[in-house]
C-alpha positions, 0 to 999 in steps of 0.5 A: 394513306397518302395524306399519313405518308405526306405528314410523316414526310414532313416531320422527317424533313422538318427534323433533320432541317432543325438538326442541321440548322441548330447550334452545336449546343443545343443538338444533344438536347434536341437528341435527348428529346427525339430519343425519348419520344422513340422510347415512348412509341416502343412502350406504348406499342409493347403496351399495345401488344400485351393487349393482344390475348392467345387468340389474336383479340385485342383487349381494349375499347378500339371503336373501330374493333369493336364500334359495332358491337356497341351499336348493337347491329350485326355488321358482317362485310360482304364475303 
């Protein structure tokens, strides 16, 4: 979680530095792109929860959600 935390940390710093040291000219493009990657994220996540049926069970091939049911082992964690 931290290693996730100190990534993300950087790409926000490294995006306001390139901001703020980018000509004037060149800093609506740089928005315009920023932007549109936030666009992507959104409707990948709706993508994401669209997935989700009335019973809370995602949809897709997650190996994490569903690893062990391919291994074909019952794997139940310790209550």
């Amino acid at each position: 979680m931290q290693e996730e935390t100190r990534h993300i940390l950087f790409f926000v710093n490294w995006a306001a530095w390139h901001r703020r040291t980018s000509p004037w000219w060149r800093r609506p493009w740089f928005m315009l792109k920023s932007s549109a990657v936030w666009a992507f994220l959104i409707w990948e996540r709706i993508g994401i929860a669209r997935g989700i049926d009335q019973k809370g069970q995602m949809q897709d091939a997650n190996f994490a959600m569903n690893g062990a049911e391919q291994i074909g082992v019952a794997i139940d964690p310790p209550r």
